[in-house]
Structures are given as structure tokens and as C-alpha cells.
C-alpha positions as CSV (number, residue, x, y, z in Angstrom):
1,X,47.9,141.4,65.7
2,X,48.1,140.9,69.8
3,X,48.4,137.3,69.4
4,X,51.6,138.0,67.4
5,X,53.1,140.5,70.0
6,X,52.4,138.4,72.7
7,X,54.4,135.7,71.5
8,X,57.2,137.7,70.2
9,X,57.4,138.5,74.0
10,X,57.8,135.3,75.4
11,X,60.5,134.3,73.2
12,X,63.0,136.2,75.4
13,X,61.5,134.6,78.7
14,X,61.7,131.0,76.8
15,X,65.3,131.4,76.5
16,X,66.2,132.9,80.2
17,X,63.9,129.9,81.5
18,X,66.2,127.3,79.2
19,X,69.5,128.8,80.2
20,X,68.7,128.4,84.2
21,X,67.6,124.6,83.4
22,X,71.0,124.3,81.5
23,X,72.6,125.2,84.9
24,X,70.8,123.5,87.3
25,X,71.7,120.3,84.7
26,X,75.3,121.0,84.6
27,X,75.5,121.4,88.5
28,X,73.6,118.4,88.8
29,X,76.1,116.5,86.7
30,X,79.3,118.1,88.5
31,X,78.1,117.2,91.7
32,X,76.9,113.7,90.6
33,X,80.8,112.8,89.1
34,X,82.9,114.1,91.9
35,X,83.3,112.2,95.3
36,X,82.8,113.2,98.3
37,X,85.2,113.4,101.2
38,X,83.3,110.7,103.2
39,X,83.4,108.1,100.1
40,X,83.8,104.6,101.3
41,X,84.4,102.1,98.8
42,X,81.9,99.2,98.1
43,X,82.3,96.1,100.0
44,X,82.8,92.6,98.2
45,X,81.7,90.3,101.0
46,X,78.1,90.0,98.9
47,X,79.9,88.6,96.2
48,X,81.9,86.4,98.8
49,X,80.1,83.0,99.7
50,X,79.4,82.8,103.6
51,X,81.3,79.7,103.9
52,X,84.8,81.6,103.2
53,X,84.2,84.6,105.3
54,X,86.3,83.6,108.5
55,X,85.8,84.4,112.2
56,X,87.9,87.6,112.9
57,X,90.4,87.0,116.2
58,X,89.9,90.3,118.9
59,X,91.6,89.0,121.3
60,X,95.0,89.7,122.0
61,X,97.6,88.2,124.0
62,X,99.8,91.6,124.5
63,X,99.5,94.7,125.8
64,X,97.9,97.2,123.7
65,X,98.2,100.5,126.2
66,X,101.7,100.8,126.7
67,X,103.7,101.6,123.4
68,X,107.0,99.9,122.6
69,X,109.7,101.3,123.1
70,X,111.8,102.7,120.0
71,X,114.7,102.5,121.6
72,X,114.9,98.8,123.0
73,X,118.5,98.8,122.3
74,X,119.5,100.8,125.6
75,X,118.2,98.0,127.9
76,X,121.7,96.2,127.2
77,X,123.3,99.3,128.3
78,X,126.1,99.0,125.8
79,X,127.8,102.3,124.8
80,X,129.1,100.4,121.6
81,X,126.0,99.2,120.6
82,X,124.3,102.4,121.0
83,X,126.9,104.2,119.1
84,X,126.4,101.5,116.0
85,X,122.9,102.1,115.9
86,X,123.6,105.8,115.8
87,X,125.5,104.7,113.0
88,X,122.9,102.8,111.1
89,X,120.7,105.6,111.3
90,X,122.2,108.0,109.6
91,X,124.5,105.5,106.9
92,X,122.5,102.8,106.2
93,X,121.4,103.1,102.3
94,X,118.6,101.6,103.2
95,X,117.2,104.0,105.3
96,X,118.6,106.5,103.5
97,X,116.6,105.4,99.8
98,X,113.2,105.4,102.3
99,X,114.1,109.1,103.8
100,X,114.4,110.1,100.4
101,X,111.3,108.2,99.3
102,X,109.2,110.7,101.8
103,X,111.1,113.7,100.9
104,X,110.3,113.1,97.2
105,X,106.4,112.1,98.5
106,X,106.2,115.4,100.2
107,X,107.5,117.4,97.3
108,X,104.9,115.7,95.1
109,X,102.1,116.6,97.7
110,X,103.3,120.1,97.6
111,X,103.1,120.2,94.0
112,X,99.3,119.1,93.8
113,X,98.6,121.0,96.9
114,X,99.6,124.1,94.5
115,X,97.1,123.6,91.8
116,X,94.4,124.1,94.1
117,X,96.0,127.2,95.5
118,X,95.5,130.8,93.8
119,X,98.6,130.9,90.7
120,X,100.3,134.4,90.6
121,X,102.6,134.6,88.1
122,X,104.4,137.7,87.4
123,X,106.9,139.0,84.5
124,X,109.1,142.1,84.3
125,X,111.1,143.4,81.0
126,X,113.3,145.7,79.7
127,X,114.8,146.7,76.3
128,X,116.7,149.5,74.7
129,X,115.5,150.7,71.6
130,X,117.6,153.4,69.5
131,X,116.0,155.0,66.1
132,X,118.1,156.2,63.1
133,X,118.1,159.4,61.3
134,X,115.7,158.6,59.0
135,X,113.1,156.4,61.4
136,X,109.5,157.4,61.3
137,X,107.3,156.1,64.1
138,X,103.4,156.4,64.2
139,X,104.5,156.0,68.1
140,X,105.9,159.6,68.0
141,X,109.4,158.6,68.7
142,X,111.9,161.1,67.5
143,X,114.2,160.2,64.7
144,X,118.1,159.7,66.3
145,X,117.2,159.0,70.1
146,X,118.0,156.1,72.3
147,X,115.0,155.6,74.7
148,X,114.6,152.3,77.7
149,X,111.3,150.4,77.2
150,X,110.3,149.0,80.9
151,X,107.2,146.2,80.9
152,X,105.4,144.7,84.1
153,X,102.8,142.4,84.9
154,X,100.9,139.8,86.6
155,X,99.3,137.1,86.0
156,X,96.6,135.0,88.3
157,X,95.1,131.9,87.4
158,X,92.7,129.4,89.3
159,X,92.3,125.7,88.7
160,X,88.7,124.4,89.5
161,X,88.7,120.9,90.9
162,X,85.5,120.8,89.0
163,X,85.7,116.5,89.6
164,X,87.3,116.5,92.7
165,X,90.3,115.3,91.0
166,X,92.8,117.2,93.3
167,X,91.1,116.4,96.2
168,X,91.5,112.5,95.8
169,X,95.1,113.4,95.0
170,X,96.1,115.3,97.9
171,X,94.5,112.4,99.8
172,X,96.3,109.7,98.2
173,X,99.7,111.9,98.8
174,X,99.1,112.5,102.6
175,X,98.4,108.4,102.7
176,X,101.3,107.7,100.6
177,X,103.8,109.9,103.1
178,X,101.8,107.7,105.9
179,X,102.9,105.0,103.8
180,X,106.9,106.0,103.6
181,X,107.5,106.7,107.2
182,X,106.3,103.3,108.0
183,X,108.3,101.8,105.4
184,X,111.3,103.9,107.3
185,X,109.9,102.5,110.4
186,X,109.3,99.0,109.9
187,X,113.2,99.2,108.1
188,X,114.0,100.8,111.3
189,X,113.1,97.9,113.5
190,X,114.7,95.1,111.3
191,X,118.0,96.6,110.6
192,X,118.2,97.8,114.3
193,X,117.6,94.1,115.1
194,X,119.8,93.0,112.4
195,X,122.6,94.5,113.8
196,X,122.2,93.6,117.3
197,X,122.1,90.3,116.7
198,X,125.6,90.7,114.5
199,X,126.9,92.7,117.4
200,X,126.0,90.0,119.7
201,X,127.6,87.1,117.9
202,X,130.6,88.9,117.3
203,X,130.7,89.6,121.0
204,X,130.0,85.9,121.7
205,X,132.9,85.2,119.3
206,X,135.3,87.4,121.2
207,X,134.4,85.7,124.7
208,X,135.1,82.5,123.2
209,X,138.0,83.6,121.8
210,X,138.6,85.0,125.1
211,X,138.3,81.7,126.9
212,X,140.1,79.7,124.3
213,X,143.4,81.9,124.7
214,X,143.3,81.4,128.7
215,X,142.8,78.0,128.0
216,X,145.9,77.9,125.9
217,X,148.5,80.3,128.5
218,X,147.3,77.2,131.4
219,X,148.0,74.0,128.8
220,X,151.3,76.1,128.1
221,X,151.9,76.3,131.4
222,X,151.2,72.7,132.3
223,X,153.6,71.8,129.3
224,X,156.2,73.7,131.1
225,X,155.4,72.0,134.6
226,X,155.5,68.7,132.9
227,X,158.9,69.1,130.6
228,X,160.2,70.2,134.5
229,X,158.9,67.2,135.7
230,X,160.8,64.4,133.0
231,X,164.0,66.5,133.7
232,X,163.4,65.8,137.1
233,X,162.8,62.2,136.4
234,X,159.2,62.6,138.2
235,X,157.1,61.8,134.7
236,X,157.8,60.2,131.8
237,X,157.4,61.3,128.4
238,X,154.2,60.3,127.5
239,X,152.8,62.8,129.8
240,X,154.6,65.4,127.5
241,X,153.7,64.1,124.8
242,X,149.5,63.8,125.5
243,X,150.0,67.5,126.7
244,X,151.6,69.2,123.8
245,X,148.6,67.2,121.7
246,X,145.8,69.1,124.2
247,X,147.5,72.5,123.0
248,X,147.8,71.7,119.6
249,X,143.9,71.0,119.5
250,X,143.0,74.0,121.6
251,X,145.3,75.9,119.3
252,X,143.5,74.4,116.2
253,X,139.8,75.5,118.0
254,X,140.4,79.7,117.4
255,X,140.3,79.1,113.8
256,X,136.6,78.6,113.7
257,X,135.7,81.7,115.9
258,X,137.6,84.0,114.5
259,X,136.4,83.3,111.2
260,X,133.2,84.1,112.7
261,X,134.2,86.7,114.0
262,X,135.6,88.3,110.9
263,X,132.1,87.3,109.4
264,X,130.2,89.4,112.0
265,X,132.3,92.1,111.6
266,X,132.4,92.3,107.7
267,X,128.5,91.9,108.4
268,X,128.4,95.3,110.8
269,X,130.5,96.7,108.1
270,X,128.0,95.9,105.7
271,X,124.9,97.2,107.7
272,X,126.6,100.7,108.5
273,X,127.6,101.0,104.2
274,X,131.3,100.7,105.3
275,X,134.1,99.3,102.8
276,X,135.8,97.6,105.7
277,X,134.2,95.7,109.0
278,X,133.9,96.9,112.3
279,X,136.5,96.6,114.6
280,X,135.3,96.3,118.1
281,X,136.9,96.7,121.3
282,X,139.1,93.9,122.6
283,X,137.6,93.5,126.2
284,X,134.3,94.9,125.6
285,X,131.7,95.2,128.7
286,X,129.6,92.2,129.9
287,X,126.0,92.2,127.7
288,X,123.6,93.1,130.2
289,X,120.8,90.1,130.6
290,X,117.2,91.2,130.0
């Protein structure tokens, strides 16, 4: 009879002793499938023959402890170009699809960073209830009244990153916002260079021009020297002739620079999202050398 009692008795420690191993597993497991903040992903060079692993370069030929500068443009000392860069930066649809790209990153990061953030949700209501002459309520509202009905309350709710799902995603978000401001960046520094070097040809373009005009005022007034001189019976008309050929070739060389000049403009215009090109400024400054 105490042989039966005794092991009725143990049943209940049996159970207690199976329900903490049940934990202990399941915490095991949990903490076995979720990585850890300091995961570092396998390496492949053992599966890489030695033969095609190559010699990695360290040195370099620049320096590495100053930074560049951002703003490289102002060396040239250009009002114009500083004010088209200005420009850039704020029409450019470029950079203005890759601002967007890290506002829309950062609202997504905000959105994961919420699940693992306490949820307090609450909820207010209100309705009007009126009862006829004839309404029976087990409530105890009186027959032939109007009453308000006012509801509140709250709600909280906690996700549990039980795999560390959350965690890996708010660390892929942060890197993905790394990754859209360099995107911006790296846009940055070739559309920055893009347009200098449209500004610069359609500055070299209106030199030329420049040139070719001057050249044309002193060949028109040679041709007037010379058409003085035959009157005069000093030259003869071949020399009028070979001059008034001179002009009409000089004449003949804007063609080719001002088409390329309209091409750098339309190509500013382009850069800085404008329907029209750029005009620029007839006699601009001298580009400083670097």
C-alpha cells in the first residue's frame, strides 16, 4: 500500500521536472537559430585554389590623411560656375530620385525600428442610443429616454524578435541608408564634373568666338585700307580680291563654334533639368589655372 502512495507522489515531480527540460530545450533552440550581433559570414577562400588568390596592393600613391575637398569647384573662382552647381544640386533629377531613395530608406528603417518598440494603440467611441415606449432592457434603461454611450481603451502589444529577425533588418536598413548617401555622393562628384567640363567648353567656345570676331573687325578693316589703296592707284585689285577671300573664310570659321557652343549650352540645360540651355554671360571672367 506505501509502494502505491509513493509513486502516486512522484508523478507530480515527474511532470515539474519534464516541463523545466522543455524550457531549457526550447531556449536552447532560440538561441541556437538567431544570430548574433558579431556574425561574420563564412569565408570562401578554402574552396578557392591558391593559385587564384592574388597578391593584395597596400600601397598607395596618394595621400590618405588629408580629405578631398567637396567643394573643388571654388578653386576656379568662378561666380558662374558656383552658381550652376548650386543649381545642380537642388534641380538635377538625378540627385533628386537618390534624395528620395534615402528618404524612402529611412522611412522603411523607421518602420522596422517600430516593431521592436512597445505598440500602444488606443480607441475612443461614442453613440447615442434612444429607447421607445415600449423597450424593455435587462440593462435597466428606462423605456422613452435618450442616453450617450462613451467607450475608451488601450491597447499594448510587444513583438518578440524571438530569431533575431528585426535585428538583421534594422542592420541591413542602417547599411542600405550608408548605401544611398553614397549613391548621392558618388552622383554628386560626376555630375558636378560633368558640368564643369560643359561649362568649360562652352567657355572655350565663347573665347574662340571671341577671337574669331576681332579677327574679322581687323580683315574688315584691312579691306577698307586696301579698296582706299586701288582708288588711290597704290594696289591693284588682286590685293582686294585675296582679302575679301581671308574674310569670307574667317566668316565661314564661327559656324563650327557656335554650334558648339549651342551644344554645351543645351548640355548645361540638360544637367540643371531645364527646357531651354544656359545662357551665359558674354564676356565672362578669365578661368583661373590650377
Amino acid at each position: 500500500m506505501k509502494l502505491c502512495d509513493t509513486g502516486y507522489e512522484k508523478k507530480p515531480e515527474i511532470k515539474k521536472i519534464g516541463i523545466v527540460l522543455f524550457m531549457l530545450l526550447l531556449t536552447t533552440l532560440s538561441a541556437s537559430c538567431s544570430v548574433k550581433h558579431d556574425f561574420q559570414p563564412s569565408g570562401m577562400t578554402a574552396l578557392v585554389p591558391e593559385k587564384w588568390h592574388a597578391p593584395g596592393n597596400t600601397s598607395t600613391d596618394f595621400d590618405t590623411t588629408h580629405p578631398p575637398d567637396t567643394q573643388w569647384w571654388q578653386q576656379f573662382h568662378d561666380d558662374q560656375l558656383t552658381n550652376l552647381i548650386t543649381r545642380l544640386t537642388t534641380s538635377n533629377l538625378t540627385l533628386k530620385k537618390a534624395r528620395e531613395r534615402i528618404v524612402e530608406l529611412s522611412a522603411r528603417q523607421g518602420v522596422i525600428g517600430a516593431k521592436a518598440r512597445l505598440n500602444l494603440e488606443a480607441a475612443l467611441g461614442y453613440s447615442h442610443l434612444k429607447t421607445g415606449d415600449r423597450f424593455i432592457s435587462a440593462q435597466g434603461v428606462p423605456p422613452g429616454k435618450s442616453i450617450d454611450l462613451y467607450s475608451a481603451g488601450a491597447v499594448a502589444g510587444w513583438e518578440l524578435d524571438l530569431w533575431g529577425r528585426t535585428a538583421r533588418l534594422l542592420e541591413a536598413g542602417e547599411e542600405n541608408i550608408r548605401a544611398g548617401y553614397a549613391d548621392y555622393h558618388s552622383f554628386m562628384v560626376s555630375l558636378s564634373a560633368e558640368l564643369t567640363m560643359a561649362y568649360i567648353e562652352a567657355r572655350t567656345q565663347q573665347a574662340l568666338l571671341k577671337k574669331i570676331r576681332k579677327k574679322i573687325q581687323l580683315q574688315q578693316q584691312l579691306l577698307a585700307l586696301a579698296k582706299t589703296r586701288f582708288q588711290t592707284g597704290n594696289s591693284s585689285k588682286l590685293d582686294i580680291i585675296q582679302i575679301e577671300q581671308l574674310l569670307a573664310g574667317t566668316r565661314a570659321s564661327l559656324s563650327a563654334p557656335q554650334q558648339q557652343l549651342i551644344t554645351s549650352q543645351h548640355h548645361l540645360g540638360l544637367l540643371l533639368a531645364s527646357s531651354r540651355e544656359v545662357i551665359l554671360k558674354a564676356d565672362p571672367p578669365p578661368i583661373c589655372l590650377l
